[in-house]
N, C-alpha and C positions, 0 to 999 in steps of 0.2 A: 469667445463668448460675447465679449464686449459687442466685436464687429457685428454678428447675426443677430443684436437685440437693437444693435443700430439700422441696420438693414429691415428688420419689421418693423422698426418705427415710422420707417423711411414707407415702406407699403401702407401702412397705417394710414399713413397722411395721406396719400396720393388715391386712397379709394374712389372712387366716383359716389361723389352724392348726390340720388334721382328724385327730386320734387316733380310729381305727376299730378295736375289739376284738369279737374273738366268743367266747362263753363257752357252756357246757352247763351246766343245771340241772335238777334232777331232784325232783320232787315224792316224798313216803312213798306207799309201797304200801296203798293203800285197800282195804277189802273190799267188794268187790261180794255182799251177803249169804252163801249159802249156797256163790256161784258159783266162787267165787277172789279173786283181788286185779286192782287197777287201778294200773298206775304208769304218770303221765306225765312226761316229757324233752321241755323247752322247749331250742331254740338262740335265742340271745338275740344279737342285734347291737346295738352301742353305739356309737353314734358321739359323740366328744367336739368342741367347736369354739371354739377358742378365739380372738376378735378383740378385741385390748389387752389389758385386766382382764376381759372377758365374757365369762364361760365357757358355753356351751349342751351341755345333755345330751340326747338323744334316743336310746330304746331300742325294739326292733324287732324282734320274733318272726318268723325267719325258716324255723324247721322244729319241727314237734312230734313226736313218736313215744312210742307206748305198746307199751316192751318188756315188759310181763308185763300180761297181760288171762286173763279165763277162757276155755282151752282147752280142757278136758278130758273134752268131751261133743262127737259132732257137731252136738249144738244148741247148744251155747255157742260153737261155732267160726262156724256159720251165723251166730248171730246178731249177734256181733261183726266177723264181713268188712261187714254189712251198717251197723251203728252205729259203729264206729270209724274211716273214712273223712269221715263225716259229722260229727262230735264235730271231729277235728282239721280239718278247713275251716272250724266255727265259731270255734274259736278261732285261726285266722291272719288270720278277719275281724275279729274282736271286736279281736284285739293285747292289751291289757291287761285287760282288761275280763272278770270272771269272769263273770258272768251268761250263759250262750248257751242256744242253745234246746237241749232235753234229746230223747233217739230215744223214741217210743213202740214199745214189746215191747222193748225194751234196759233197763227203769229204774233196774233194780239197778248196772248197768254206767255209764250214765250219771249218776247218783250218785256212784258212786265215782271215777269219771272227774274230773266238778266239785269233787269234795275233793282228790284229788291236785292237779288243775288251782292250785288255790288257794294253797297252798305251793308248788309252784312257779313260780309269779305273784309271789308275797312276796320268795323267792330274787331271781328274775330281776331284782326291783327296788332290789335290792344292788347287782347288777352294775357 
């Protein structure tokens, strides 16, 4: 009896304990040349796990959104319903990883996308 109350003490302890936060970060508003600005908004999930002393961090882009892109032309509206669908599926594949592939006829936009992208990458890795 002793042993088996020592043994679930012992599981007691060694449970995993999961601190799960989600956070919003926001990259600087980039210029896309002539066209406007580019801001990206990373949602960022964190999951903490702590088993005895061993802590595990894992962070986890779960939404991207670019609330200010160039509008102000119906060709900069065109061109961006068409490259900024595309831009954010790269980057929830990628996750951490700046590098993604860039839209051809977008590349001012997609430039400036990748720069914002980047500080908010840096941010997110505060979390």
């Amino acid at each position: 009896m002793l042993i088996a109350a020592a043994a679930s003490a012992a599981t007691i302890a060694a449970a995993p304990k999961k601190v799960v936060t989600t956070k919003t970060v926001s990259g600087p508003q980039a210029t896309a040349d002539r066209w406007g600005y580019v801001e990206v908004t990373l949602v960022v999930k964190k999951t903490t796990t702590t088993v005895g002393k061993r802590k595990t961090v894992t962070r986890r882009i779960t939404s991207v959104n670019v609330p200010v892109f160039p509008n102000h032309t119906d060709r900069s509206v065109f061109i961006n319903q068409q490259a900024l669908p595309y831009l954010t599926q790269e980057v929830l594949q990628a996750q951490f990883d700046p590098n993604i592939d860039m839209v051809g006829g977008a590349t001012a936009t997609s430039f400036a996308f990748q720069q914002s992208l980047q500080a908010a990458l840096l941010a997110a890795k505060k979390v």
